[in-house]
C-alpha positions as CSV (number, residue, x, y, z in Angstrom):
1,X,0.0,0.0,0.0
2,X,3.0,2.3,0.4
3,X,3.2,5.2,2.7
4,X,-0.1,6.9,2.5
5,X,-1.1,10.5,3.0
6,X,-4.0,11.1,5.0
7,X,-6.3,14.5,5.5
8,X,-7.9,14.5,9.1
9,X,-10.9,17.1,9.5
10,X,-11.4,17.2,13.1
11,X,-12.4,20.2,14.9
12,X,-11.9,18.7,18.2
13,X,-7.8,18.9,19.0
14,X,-8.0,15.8,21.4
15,X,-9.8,13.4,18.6
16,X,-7.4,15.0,15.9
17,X,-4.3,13.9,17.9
18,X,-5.7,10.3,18.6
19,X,-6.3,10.2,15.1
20,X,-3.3,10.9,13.3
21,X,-1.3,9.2,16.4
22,X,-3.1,6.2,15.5
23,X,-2.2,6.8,11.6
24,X,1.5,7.6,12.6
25,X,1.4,4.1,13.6
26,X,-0.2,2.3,10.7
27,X,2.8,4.3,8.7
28,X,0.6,7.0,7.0
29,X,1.4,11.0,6.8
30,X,-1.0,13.2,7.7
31,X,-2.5,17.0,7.6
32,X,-5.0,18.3,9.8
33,X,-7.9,21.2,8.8
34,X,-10.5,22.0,11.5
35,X,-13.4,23.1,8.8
36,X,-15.0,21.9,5.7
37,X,-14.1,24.9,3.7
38,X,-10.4,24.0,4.4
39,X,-10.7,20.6,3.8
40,X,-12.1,21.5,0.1
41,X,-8.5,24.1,-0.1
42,X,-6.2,21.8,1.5
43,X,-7.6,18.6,-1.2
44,X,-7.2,21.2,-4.1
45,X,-3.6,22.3,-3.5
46,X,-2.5,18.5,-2.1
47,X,-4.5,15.5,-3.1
48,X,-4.4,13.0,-0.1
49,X,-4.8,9.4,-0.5
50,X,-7.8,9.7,1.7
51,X,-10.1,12.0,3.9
52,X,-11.2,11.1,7.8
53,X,-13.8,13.6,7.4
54,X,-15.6,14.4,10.6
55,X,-19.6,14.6,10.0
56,X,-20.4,17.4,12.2
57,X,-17.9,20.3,11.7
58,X,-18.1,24.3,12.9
59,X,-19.0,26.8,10.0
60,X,-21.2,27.1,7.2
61,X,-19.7,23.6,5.3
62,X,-20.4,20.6,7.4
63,X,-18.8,17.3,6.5
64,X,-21.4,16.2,3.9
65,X,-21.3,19.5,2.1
66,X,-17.0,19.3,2.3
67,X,-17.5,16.3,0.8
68,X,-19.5,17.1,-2.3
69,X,-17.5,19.9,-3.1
70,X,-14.8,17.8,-3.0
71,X,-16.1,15.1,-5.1
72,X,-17.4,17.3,-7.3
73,X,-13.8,18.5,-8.5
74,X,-11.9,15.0,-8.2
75,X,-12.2,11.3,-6.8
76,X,-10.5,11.0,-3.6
77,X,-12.1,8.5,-1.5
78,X,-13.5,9.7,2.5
79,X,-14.6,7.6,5.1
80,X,-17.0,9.6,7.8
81,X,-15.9,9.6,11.3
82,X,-18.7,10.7,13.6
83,X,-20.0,10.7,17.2
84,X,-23.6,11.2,16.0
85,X,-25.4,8.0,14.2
86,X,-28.6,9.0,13.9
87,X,-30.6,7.5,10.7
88,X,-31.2,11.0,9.2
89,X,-27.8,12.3,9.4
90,X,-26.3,8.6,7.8
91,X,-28.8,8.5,5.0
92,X,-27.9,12.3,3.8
93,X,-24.6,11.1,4.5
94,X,-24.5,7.6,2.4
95,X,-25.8,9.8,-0.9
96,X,-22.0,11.3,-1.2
97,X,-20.8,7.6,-1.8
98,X,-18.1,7.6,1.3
99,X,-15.9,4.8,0.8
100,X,-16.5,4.0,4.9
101,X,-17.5,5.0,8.4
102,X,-16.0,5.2,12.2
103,X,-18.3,5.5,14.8
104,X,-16.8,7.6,17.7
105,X,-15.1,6.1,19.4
106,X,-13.3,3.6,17.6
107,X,-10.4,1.4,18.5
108,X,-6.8,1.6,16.2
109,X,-7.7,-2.0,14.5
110,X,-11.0,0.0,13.5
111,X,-9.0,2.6,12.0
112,X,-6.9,0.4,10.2
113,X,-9.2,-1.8,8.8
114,X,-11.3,0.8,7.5
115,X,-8.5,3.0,6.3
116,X,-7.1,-0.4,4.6
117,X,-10.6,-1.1,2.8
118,X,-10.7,2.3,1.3
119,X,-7.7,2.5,-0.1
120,X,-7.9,-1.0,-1.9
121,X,-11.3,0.2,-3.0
122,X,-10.1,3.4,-4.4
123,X,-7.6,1.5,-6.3
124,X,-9.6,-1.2,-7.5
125,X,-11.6,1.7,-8.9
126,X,-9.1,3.7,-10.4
127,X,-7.6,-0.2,-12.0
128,X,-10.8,-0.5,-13.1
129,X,-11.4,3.5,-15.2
130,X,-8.1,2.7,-16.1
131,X,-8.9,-0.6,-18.0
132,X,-12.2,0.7,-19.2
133,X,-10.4,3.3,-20.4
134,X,-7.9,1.6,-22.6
135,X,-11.1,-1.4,-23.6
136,X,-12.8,1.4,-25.3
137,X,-9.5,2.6,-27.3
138,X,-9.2,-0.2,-28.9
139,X,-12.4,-0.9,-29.5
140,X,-12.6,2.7,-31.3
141,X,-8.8,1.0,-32.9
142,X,-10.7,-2.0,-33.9
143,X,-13.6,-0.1,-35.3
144,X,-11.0,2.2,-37.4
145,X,-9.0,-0.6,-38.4
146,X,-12.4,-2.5,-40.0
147,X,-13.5,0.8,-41.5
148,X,-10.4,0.8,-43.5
149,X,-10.1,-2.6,-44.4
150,X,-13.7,-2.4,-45.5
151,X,-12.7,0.7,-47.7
152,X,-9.5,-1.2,-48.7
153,X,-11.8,-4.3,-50.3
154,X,-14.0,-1.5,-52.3
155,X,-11.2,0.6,-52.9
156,X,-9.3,-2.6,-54.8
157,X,-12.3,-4.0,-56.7
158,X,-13.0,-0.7,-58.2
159,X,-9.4,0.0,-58.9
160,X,-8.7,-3.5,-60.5
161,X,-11.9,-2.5,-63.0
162,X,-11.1,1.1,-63.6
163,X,-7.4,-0.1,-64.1
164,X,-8.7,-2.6,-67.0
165,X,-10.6,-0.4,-68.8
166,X,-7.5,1.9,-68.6
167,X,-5.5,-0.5,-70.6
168,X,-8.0,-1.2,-72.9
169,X,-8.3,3.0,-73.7
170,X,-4.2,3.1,-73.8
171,X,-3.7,0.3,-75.9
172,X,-7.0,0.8,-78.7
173,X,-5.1,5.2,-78.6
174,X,-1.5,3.8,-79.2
175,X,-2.6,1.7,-82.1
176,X,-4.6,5.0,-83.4
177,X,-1.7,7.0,-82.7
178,X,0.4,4.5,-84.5
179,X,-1.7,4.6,-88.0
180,X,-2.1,8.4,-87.8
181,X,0.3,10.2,-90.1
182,X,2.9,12.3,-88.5
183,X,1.2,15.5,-89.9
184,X,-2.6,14.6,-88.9
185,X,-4.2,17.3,-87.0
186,X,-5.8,14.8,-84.6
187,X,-2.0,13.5,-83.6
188,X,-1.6,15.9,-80.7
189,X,-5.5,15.2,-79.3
190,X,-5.1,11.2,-79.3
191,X,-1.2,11.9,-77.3
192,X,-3.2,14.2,-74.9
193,X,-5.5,11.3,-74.0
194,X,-2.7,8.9,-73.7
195,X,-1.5,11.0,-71.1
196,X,-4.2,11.7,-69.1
197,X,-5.2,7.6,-69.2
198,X,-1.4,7.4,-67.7
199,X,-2.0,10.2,-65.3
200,X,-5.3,8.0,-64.0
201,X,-3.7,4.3,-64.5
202,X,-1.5,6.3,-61.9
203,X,-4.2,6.9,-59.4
204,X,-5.4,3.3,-59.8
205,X,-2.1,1.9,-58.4
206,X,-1.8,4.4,-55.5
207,X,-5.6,2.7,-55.1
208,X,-4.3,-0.9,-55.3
209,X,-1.2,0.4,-53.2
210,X,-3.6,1.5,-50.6
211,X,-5.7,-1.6,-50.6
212,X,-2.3,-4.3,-50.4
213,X,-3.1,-5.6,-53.6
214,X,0.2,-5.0,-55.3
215,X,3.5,-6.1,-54.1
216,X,7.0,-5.0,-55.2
217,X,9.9,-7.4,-55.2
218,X,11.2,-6.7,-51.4
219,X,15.2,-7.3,-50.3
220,X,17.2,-5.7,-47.8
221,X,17.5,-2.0,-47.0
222,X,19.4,0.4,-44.8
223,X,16.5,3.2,-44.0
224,X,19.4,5.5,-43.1
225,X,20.4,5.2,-46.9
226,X,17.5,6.0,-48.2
227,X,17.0,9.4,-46.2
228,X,20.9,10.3,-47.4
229,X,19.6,9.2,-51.0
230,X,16.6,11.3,-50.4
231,X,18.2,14.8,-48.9
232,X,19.0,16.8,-51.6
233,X,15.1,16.1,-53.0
234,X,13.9,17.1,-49.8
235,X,15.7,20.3,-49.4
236,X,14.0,21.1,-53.1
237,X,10.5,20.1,-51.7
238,X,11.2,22.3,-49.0
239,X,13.2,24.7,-49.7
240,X,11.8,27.4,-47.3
241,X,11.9,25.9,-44.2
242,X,14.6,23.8,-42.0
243,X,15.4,20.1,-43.0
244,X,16.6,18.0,-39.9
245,X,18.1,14.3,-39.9
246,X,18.6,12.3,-36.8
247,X,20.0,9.0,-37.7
248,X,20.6,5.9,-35.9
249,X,24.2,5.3,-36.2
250,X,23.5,1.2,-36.0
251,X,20.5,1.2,-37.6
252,X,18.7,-2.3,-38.0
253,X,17.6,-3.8,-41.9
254,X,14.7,-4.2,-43.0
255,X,12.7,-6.0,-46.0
256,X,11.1,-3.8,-48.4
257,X,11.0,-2.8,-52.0
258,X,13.3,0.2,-52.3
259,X,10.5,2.4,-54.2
260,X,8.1,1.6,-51.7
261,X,10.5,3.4,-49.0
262,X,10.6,6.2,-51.2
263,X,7.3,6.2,-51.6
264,X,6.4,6.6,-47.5
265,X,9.1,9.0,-47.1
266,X,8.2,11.8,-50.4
267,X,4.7,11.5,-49.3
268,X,5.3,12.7,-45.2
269,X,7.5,14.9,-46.5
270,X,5.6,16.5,-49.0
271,X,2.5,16.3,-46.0
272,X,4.3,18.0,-43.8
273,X,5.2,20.4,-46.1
274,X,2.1,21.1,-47.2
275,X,1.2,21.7,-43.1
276,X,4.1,24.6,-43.3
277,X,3.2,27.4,-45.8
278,X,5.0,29.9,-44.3
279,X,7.8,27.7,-43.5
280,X,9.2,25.5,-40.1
281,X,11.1,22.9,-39.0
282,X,10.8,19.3,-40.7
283,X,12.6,16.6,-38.8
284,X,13.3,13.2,-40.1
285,X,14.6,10.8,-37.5
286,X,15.4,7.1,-37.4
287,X,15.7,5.0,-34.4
288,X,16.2,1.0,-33.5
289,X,12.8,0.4,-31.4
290,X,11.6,-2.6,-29.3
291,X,8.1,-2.9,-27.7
292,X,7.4,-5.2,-25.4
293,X,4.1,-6.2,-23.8
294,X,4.2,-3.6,-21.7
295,X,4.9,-0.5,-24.5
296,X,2.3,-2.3,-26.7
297,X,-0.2,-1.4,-24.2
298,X,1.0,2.3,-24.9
299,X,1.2,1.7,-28.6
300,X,-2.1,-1.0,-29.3
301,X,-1.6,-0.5,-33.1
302,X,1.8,-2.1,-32.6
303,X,2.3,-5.5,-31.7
304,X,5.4,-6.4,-29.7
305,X,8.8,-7.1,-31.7
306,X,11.4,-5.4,-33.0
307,X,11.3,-2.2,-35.1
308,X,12.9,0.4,-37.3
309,X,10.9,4.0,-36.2
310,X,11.2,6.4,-39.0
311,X,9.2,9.8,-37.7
312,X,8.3,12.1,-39.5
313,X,7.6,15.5,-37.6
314,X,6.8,19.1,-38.8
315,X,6.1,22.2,-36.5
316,X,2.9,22.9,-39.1
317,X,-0.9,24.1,-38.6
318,X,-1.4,20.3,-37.1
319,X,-4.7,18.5,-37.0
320,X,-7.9,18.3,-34.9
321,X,-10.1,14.8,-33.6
322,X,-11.9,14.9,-36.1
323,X,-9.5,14.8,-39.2
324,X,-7.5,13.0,-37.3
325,X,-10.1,10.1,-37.6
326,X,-9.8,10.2,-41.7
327,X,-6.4,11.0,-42.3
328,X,-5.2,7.7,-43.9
329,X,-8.5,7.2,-45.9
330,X,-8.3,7.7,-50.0
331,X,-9.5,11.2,-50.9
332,X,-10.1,12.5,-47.6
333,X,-7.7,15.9,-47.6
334,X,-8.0,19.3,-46.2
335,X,-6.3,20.8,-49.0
336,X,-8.4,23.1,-51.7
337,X,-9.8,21.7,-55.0
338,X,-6.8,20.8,-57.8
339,X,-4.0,21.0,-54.7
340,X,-3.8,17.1,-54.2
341,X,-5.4,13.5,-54.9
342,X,-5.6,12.8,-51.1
343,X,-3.9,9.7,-51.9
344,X,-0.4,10.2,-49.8
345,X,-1.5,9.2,-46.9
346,X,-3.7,6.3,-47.8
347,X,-0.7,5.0,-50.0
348,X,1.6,4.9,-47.2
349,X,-1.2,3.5,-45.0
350,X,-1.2,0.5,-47.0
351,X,2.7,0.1,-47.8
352,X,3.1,-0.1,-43.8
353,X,0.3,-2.5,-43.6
354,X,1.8,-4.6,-46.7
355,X,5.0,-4.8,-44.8
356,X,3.2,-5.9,-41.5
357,X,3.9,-2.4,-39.8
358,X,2.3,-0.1,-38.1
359,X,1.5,3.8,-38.4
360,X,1.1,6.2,-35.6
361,X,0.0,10.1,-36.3
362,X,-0.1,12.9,-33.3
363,X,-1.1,16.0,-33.7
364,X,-1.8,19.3,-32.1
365,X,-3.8,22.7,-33.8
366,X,-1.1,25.0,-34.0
367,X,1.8,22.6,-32.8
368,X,2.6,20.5,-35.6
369,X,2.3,16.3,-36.5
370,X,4.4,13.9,-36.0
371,X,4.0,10.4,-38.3
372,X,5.8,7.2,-36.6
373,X,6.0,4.0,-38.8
374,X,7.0,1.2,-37.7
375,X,8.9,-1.4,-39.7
376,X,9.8,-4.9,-38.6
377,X,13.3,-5.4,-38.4
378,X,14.4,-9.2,-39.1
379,X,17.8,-8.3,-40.1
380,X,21.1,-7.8,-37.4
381,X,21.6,-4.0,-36.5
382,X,24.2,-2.7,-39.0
383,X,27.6,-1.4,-38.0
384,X,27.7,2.2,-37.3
385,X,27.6,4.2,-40.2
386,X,26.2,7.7,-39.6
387,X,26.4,10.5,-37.1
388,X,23.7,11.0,-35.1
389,X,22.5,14.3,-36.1
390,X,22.7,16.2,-39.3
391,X,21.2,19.9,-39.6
392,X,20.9,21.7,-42.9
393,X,19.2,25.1,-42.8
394,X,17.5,26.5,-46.0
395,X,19.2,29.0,-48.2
């Protein structure tokens, strides 16, 4: 049970000193207030572990009323301690839920039994809000995690179809483009279609991307590589802002095709930059990452193994709840009309999910985003190779 501290309300000096004398030797701290009104002060500034509240106290605020004001602000358990038992007083009493009473006078193994009970009570109780608390998060995880398989299974059916009928237009326009004459004046329409039948054939594999439908030919990669590969591009997407790189020095392996790396990392980037028009800080970072059983429960999207972490994190407009709740699904964006597909995210949704990974977003109005994905790592941690931080400020 540990040491705990315990708020006596006792007007009467000669009961407060049996009291906490009696505490003293169970092990517990104690204060002392002689009114309801400072009990209600003294719970506000120092949260006990639990109240003796006596019933019947001088003042406007007797015991009963102490209590409700105190229980109306936060849940610290009180047990009554009282000289008067009459049936009136009790049943006003019992409506504040006390977690116990003492009938004046009481003996110490009184005391300490009911001290004992209300404490175990109070953190059974606070076990159980805990636990009922993190039931209901993963069942809103669970919910989210169905809602986008259930738009992954639509998503690839319709892409697979609108992907056919894409080759059939591109392949019946480069077989007119091929019997047109160089000079026809119809040439440049028939090329303008081509394009924009590549341009959606496009779309439909960020679609089947999305869905897990398509996989690329995976072998094994350095992250840290890729992010070096990557710099100079990323200083070009972002020119007007500050590009930060915090690598591992023994950063594990993963398995992965390589474009499919490049892939999650452009489209962060080019997310986060998107959060920073008038410019910021963009931080890449990489990290060697192992969750246990007990960080899972911190992380339920991740299951417990090892990991490379590659974070993502801008200092940006960031995101509320509620767009929070529809960040990774296809078309959902914040962005005008013509500035985006809303395909990034839901592309690297469903890379991370095709390499068994997991992606975490947090997010703040006005205080930026980060991204964490999560990539097994079945390879052997890799000699060190980089330092550990890299800063490049824009021109």
């Amino acid at each position: 049970m540990g040491s705990p501290h315990i708020l006596v309300v006792e007007d009467d000096p000669n009961s407060a000193l049996i009291l906490t004398t009696m505490l003293h030797t169970m092990g517990c701290t104690t204060d002392v207030v002689t009114s309801g009104e400072a009990a209600v002060h003294q719970t506000a500034v120092t949260p006990p572990s639990l109240v003796l509240m006596d019933i019947v106290l001088p003042g406007a605020m007797d015991g009963i009323h102490a209590a409700q004001a105190i229980w109306q602000r936060q849940h610290i358990p009180i047990v009554y301690v009282t000289a008067h038992a009459e049936d009136t007083l009790l049943k006003r009493a019992a409506r504040t839920n006390p977690f116990g009473y003492l009938l004046k006078p009481f003996t110490e193994r009184e005391l300490f039994a009911t001290v004992q009970l209300a404490l175990y009570t109070a953190e059974a109780e606070t076990a159980l809000q805990v636990s009922e608390e993190r039931s209901h998060r993963l069942e809103e995880q669970l919910r989210q995690a169905q809602r986008m398989e259930s738009v992954g299974l639509l998503t690839s059916g319709i892409a697979h179809d609108f992907k056919n009928t894409l080759m059939e237009i591109i392949g019946y326009g480069e077989l007119a483009l091929r019997a047109l004459p160089a000079d026809a004046l119809v040439r440049s329409d028939v090329q303008e279609l081509l394009a924009a039948s590549g341009r959606a054939a496009a779309l439909a594999q960020q679609l089947l991307t999305f869905s897990r439908h398509q996989v690329g030919e995976r072998q094994r990669i350095d992250v840290n590589d890729v992010v070096t590969d990557l710099e100079r591009m990323l200083k070009r997407l972002v020119h007007t802002m500050v590009v930060q790189t915090i690598l591992e020095p023994s950063l594990g392996m993963i398995e992965a095709a390589p474009s499919q790396v490049d892939q999650v990392i452009m489209n962060l980037v080019v997310n986060a930059r998107d959060a920073m028009p008038q410019g910021g800080t963009l931080t890449v970072e990489t990290a060697n990452i192992e969750i246990d059983a007990a960080c899972s429960e911190q992380h339920p999207v991740v299951p417990p193994g090892a990991y490379i972490c590659l974070s993502v994190r801008d200092t940006g407009c960031g995101m509320d709840a509620a767009t929070l709740a529809h960040v990774f699904e296809p078309f959902f964006t914040t962005k005008p009309v013509g500035h985006g597909t809303g395909l990034g995210l839901s592309t690297v949704y469903g890379i991370v999910r095709e390499w068994r990974g997991a992606i975490e977003v947090r997010s703040d109005v006005g205080r930026g985003t980060t991204f964490d994905v999560y990539i097994p790592r079945p390879c052997e941690i890799t000699e060190p190779k980089y330092t550990t931080v890299a800063l490049e400020h824009a021109a």
